[in-house]
C-alpha positions as CSV (number, residue, x, y, z in Angstrom):
1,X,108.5,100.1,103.3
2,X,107.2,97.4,105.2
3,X,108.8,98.3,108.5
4,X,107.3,101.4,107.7
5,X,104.3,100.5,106.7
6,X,102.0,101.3,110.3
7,X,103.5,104.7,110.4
8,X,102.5,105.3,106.8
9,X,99.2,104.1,107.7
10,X,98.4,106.4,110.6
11,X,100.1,109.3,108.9
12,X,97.8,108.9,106.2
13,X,95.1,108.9,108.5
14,X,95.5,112.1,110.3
15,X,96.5,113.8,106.9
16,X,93.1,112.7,105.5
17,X,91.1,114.0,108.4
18,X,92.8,117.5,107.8
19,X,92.7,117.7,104.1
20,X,88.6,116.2,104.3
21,X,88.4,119.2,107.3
22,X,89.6,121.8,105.4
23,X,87.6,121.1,102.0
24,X,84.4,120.3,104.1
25,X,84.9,124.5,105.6
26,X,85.9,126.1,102.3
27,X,83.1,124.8,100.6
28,X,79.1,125.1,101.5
29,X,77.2,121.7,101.5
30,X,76.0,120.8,98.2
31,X,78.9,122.8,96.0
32,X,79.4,120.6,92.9
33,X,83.4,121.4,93.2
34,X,83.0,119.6,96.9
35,X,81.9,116.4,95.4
36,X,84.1,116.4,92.6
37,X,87.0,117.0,95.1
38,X,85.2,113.9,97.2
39,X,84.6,111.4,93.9
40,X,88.2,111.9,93.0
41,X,89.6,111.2,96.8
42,X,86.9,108.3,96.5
43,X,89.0,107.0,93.5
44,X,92.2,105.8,95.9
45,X,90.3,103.7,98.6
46,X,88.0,102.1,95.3
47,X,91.1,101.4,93.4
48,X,93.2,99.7,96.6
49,X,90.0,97.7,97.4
50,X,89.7,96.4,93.3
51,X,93.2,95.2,93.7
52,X,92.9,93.6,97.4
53,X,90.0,91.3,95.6
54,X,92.1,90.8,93.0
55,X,94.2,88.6,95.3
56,X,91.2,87.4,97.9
57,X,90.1,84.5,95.5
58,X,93.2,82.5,94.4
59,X,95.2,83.5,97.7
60,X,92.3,82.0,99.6
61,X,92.4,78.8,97.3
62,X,95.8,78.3,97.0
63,X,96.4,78.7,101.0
64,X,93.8,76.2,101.5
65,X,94.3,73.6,98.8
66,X,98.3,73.7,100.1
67,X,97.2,73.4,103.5
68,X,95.0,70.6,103.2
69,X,97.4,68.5,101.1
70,X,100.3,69.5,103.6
71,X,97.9,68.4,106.2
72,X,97.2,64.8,104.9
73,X,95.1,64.0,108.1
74,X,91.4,64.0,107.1
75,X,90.8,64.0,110.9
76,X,92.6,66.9,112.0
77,X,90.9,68.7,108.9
78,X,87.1,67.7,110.9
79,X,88.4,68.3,114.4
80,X,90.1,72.0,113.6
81,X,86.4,72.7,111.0
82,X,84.3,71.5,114.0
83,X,86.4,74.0,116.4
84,X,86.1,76.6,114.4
85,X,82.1,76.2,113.8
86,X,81.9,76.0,117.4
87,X,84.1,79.4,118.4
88,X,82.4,81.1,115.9
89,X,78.8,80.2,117.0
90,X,79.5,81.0,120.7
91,X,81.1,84.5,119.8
92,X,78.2,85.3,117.6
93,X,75.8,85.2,120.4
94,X,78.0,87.1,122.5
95,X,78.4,89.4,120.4
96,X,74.6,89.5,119.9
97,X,73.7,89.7,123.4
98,X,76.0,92.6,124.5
99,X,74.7,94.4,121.5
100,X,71.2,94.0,123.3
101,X,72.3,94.8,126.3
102,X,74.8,98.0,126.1
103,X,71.4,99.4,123.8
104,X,68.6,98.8,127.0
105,X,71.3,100.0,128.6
106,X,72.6,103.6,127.0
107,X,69.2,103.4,125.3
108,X,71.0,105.8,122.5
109,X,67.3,106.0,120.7
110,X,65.0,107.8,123.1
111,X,64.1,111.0,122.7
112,X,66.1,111.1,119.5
113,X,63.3,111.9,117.0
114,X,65.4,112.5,113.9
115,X,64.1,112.8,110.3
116,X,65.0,110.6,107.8
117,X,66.7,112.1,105.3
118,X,69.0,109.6,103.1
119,X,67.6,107.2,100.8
120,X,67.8,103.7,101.1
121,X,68.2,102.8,98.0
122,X,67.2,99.0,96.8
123,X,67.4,96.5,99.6
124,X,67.3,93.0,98.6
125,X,66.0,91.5,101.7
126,X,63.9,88.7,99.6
127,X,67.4,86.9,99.4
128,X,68.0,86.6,103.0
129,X,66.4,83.6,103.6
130,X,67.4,79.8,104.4
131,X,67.1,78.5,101.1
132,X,69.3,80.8,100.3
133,X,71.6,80.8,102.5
134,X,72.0,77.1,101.8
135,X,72.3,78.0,98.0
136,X,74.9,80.1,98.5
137,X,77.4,77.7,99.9
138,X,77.8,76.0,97.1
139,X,79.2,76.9,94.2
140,X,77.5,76.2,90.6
141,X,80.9,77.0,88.8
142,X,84.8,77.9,90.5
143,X,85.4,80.3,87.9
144,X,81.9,81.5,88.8
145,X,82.6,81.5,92.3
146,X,86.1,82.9,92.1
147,X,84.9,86.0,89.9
148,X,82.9,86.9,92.2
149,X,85.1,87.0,95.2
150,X,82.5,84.9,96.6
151,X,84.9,83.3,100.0
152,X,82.5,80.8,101.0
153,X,82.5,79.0,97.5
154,X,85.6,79.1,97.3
155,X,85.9,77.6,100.7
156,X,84.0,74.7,99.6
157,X,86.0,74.0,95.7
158,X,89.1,74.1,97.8
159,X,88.3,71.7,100.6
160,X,87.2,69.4,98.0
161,X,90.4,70.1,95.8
162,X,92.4,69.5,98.4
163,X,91.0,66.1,100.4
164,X,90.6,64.7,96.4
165,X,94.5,65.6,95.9
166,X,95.9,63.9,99.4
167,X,93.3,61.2,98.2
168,X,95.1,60.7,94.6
169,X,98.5,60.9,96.2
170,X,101.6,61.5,93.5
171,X,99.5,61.9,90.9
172,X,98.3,65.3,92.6
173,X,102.0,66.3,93.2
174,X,102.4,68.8,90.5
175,X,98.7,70.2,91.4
176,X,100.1,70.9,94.9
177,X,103.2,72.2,93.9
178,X,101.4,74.6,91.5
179,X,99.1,76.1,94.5
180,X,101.8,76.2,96.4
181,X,103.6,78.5,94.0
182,X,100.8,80.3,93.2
183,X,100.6,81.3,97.1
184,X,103.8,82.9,97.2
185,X,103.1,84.9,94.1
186,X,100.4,86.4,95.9
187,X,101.9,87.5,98.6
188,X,104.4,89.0,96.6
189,X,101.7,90.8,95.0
190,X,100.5,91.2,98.3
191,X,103.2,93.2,99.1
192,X,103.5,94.8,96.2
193,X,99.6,96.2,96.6
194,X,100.1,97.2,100.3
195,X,102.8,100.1,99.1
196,X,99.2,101.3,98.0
197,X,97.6,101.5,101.2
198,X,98.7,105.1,103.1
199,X,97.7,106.3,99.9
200,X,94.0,104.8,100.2
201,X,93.7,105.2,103.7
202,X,94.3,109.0,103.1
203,X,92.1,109.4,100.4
204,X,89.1,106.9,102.1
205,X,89.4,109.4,105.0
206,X,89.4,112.7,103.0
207,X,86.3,111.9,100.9
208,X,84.1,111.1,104.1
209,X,85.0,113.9,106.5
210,X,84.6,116.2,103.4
211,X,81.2,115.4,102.2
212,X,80.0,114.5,105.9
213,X,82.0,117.3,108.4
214,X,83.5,116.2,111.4
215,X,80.0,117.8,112.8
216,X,78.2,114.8,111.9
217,X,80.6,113.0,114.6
218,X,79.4,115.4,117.3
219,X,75.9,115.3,116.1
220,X,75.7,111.3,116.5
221,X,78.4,111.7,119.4
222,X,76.2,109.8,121.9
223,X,75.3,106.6,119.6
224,X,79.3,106.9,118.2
225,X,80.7,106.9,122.0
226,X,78.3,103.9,123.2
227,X,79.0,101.8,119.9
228,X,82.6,102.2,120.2
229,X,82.4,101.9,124.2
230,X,80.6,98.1,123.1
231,X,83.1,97.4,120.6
232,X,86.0,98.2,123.2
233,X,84.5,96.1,125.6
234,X,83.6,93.0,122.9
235,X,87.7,92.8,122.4
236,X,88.4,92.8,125.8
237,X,86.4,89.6,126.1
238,X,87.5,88.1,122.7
239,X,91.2,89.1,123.7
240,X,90.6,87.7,127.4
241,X,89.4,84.5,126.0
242,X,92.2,84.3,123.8
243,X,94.4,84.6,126.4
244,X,92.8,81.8,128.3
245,X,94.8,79.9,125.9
246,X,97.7,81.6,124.3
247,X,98.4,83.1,127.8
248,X,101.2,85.9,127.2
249,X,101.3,85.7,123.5
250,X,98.1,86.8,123.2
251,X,100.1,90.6,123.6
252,X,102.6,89.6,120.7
253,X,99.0,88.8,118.4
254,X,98.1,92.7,119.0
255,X,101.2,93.6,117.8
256,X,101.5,91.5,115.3
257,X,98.3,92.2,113.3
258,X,98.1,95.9,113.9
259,X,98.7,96.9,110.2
260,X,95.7,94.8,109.1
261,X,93.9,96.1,111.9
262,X,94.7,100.0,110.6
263,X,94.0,98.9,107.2
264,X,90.5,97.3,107.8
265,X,89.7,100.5,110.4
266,X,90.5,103.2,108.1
267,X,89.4,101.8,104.9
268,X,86.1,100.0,106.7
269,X,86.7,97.3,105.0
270,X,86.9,93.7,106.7
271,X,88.4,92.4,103.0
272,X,91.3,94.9,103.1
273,X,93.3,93.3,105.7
274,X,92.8,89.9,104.7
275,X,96.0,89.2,102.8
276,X,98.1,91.0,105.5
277,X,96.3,88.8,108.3
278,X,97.2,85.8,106.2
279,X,101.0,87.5,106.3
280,X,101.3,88.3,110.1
281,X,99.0,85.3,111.1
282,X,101.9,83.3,109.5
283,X,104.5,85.4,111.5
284,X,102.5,85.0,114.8
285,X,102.7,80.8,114.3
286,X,100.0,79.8,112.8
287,X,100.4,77.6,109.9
288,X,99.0,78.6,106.2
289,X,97.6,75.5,106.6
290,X,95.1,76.6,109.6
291,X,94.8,79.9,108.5
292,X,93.8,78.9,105.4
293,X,90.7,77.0,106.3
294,X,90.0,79.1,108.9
295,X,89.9,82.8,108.3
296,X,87.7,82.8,104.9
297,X,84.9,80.2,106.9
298,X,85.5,83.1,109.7
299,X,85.2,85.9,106.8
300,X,81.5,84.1,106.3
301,X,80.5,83.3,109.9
302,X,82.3,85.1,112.2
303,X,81.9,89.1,112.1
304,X,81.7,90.0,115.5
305,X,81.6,93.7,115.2
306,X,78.6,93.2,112.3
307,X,77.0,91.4,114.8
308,X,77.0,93.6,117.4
309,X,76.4,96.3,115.3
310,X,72.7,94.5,114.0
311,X,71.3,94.2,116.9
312,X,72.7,97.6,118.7
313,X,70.9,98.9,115.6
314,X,67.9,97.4,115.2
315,X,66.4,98.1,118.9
316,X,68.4,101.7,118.5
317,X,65.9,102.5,115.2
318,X,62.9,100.9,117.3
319,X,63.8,103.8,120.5
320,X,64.2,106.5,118.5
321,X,60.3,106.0,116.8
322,X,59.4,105.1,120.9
323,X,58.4,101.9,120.3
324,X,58.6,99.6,123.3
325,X,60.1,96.3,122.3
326,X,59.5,93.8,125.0
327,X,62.5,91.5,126.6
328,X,60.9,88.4,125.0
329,X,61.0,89.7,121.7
330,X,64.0,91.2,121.9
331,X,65.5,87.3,122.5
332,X,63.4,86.4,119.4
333,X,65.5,89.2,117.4
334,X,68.5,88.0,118.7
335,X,67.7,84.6,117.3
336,X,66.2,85.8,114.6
337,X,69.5,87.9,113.8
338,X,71.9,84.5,114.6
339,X,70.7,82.5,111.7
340,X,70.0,85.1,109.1
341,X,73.3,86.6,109.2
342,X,74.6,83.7,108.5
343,X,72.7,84.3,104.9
344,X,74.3,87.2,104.0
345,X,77.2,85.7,101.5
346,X,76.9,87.2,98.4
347,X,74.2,90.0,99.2
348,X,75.1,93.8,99.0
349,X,75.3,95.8,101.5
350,X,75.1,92.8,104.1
351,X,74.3,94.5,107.5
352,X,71.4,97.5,106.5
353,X,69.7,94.0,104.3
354,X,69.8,91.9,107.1
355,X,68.8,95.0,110.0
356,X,66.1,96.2,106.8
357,X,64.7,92.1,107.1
358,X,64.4,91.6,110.8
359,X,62.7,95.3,111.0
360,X,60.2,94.1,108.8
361,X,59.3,90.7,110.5
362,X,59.0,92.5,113.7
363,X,56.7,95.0,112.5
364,X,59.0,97.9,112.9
365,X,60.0,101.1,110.7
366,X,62.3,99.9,108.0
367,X,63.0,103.6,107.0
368,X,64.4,104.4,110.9
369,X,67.9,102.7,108.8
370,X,68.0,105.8,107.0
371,X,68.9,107.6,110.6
372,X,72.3,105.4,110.5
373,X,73.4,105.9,106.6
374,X,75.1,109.3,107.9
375,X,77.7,107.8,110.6
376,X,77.5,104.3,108.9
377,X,80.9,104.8,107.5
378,X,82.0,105.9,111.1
379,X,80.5,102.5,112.9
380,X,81.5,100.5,109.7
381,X,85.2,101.0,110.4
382,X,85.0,100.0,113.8
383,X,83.2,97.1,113.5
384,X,85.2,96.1,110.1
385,X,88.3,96.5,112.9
386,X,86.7,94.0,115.4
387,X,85.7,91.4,112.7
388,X,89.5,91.4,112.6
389,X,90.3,91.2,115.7
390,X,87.9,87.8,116.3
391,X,88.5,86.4,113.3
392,X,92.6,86.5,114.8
393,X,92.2,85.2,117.8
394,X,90.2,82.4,117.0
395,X,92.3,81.2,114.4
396,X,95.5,81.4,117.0
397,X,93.6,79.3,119.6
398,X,92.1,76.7,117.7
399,X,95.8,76.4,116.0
400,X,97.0,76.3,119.7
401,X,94.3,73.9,120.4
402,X,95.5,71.4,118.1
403,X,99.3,72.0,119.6
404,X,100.2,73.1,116.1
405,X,101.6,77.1,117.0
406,X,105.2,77.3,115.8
407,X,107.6,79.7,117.2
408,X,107.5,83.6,116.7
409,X,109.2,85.0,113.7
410,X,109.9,88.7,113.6
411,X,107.0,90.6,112.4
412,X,108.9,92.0,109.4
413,X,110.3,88.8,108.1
414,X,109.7,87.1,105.2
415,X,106.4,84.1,105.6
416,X,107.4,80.9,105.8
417,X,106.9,77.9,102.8
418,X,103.9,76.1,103.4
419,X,105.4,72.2,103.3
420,X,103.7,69.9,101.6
421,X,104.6,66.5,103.4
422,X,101.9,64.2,104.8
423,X,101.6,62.7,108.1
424,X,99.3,61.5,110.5
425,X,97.5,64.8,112.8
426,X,98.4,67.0,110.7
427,X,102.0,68.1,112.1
428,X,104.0,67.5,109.0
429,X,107.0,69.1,108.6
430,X,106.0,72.1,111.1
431,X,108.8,73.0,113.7
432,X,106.4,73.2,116.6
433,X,106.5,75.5,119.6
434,X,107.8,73.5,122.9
435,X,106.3,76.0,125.0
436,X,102.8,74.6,124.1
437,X,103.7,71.3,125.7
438,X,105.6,72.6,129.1
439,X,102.2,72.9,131.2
């Protein structure tokens, strides 16, 4: 199955495209039967997505309570966190700015003049704010925290778990052995989940193009071409700076983490991949103990694509009413966008509340979102695919960074055992990569 598994994948994909075509052409929009036929297709992707966040919240503190212990170097554990905060700052306002610029540049907006048509719904943009953003890093309860699949809290109860458990020595042993058991049971369950995933890609597919049509790809063709166009070109940077520092490896990452990549794409989802990326992340070289503290703070504050996405959409709503934004607010935006998506932990429907919130400061249509709800699933699943794909890379090169990137396994092979020896920057027990040292 495994070996198997990208196949599946895309074969569910085309399958759902055909079966969504040919209900969305055999029914008229609005038939009841057509959304019964859609709510039941709904039902795969909904119940592959329960079960993925069934495993996000102990897999996340087990990998980084392990790691940490394993690590026993409270130094390394600043150095790689201070790396991290840094990549993931820089690639935000990349990712910010060549949103702004590929949308003065297609200008997608103008001359548009749609009506709005979907409702919004209940966007709770009075929780995006510093205080709350603040608030939601740390955690009133773990159990609290760990029911809500909120990753950040998490983040925090772990790193604290683990520093207190190298700091208590021995007396933590059975604690560490414990987390480390309970990672390999899920990734067995991992395993056991991703059997699932064909079968929700096909049905996540199915129920889109047959409420939506594949006409509503044609109708928004010009906005779906440039956005995709900026998303190619935002991995071409993130993979050319990755090779900067993995050099030809960078090529064995792609392949490596294409299943999570298909996942995430077809299922728009950024949380769907997450337990495969831990999987091929550890095939790739990358220690659980890296990965571990890296990838959930990146789940947080590192979602390139979302990035881009906010501000390609917020100046695309403000073209298609024909209002001028000038080129110094536009940089206030972009600011504006840098620290308030960094708020967006534990509030629903993250990317219209934060593009809802800076539309209002700036005095612009909030309603123009409503123009985006019918494609949002289309630019979702690309963005969800390049959260991925930043999120990857920057965990390989801070890893190689730190000259901790161990040799390739075959993609197919079983992870390895997170160690748990101690010893001073944060090698222990990892059978390191010469090639990192031959230059």
């Amino acid at each position: 199955m495994a070996k198997r598994l990208t196949f599946l994948i895309i074969a569910g994909m085309v399958l759902g495209i055909l079966v969504g075509w040919v209900l969305n052409i055999t029914h008229v929009a609005g038939d009841p039967a057509l959304k019964v036929w859609a709510d039941y297709l709904k039902l795969l992707p909904d119940v592959f997505l329960k079960l993925i966040k069934m495993i996000i919240a102990p897999l996340v503190f087990a990998t980084i309570v392990t790691g940490i212990a394993g690590m026993g170097d409270s130094a390394a554990l600043g150095r790689i966190g201070a790396k991290a905060l840094g990549w993931f700052i820089s690639a935000s306002l990349l990712s910010l700015a060549l949103g702004l610029v590929l949308v003065n540049l297609f200008r997608p907006g103008v001359g548009v003049g749609l009506e709005t048509a979907d409702d919004l719904g209940e966007l709770a943009t009075g929780e995006l704010s510093f205080r709350h953003f603040v608030l939601e890093i740390f955690p009133t309860s773990a159990f609290d925290a760990m029911a809500n699949n909120n990753i950040l809290q998490i983040l925090v109860f772990s790193l604290f778990t683990g520093v207190a458990l190298t700091a208590i020595g021995e007396k933590g042993a059975p604690v560490v052995k414990a987390s480390e058991a309970l990672s390999h049971l899920m990734l067995q369950i991992t395993d056991y989940v991703m059997r699932f995933a064909p079968v929700a890609v096909f049905g996540a597919l199915a129920s889109v193009i047959a409420t939506k049509g594949l006409g509503i790809v044609v109708t928004y063709g010009v906005l779906v071409s440039e956005f995709y166009f900026g998303l190619l070109l935002l991995w071409t940077i993130l993979l050319s700076l990755g090779a900067v520092f993995l050099r030809g490896r960078i090529f064995t990452l792609i392949r490596y983490i294409r299943e999570p990549l298909l996942l995430t794409f077809s299922t728009a989802s950024s949380e769907a991949g997450l337990p495969k990326l831990f999987e091929q992340l550890d095939r790739f070289g990358v220690p659980r103990r890296v990965s571990g503290f890296i990838l959930p703070l990146g789940y947080s504050f590192n979602l390139d694509g979302s990035m881009m996405y906010m501000s390609f959409a917020t100046l695309f709503v403000a073209q298609a009413y024909g209002i001028h934004v000038p080129i110094e607010t536009q940089i206030l935006m972009l600011l504006t966008l840098m620290v308030s998506s960094k708020g967006i932990a534990g509030v629903p429907r993250a990317s219209l509340v934060v593009i809802a919130a800076t539309l209002s400061q700036f005095g612009l249509p909030v309603e123009g979102i409503a123009l985006l709800l019918g494609i949002d699933t289309f630019l979702d699943m690309g963005r969800s695919a390049t959260n991925v794909i930043g999120n990857a890379v920057a965990t390989s090169v801070i890893t190689r960074s730190e000259g901790m990137l161990q040799p390739l396994m075959d993609d197919d092979a079983e992870p390895p055992h997170a160690p748990t020896r101690t010893s001073s920057h944060g090698r222990a027990g990892l059978n390191v990569d010469p090639e990192q040292y031959e230059s």
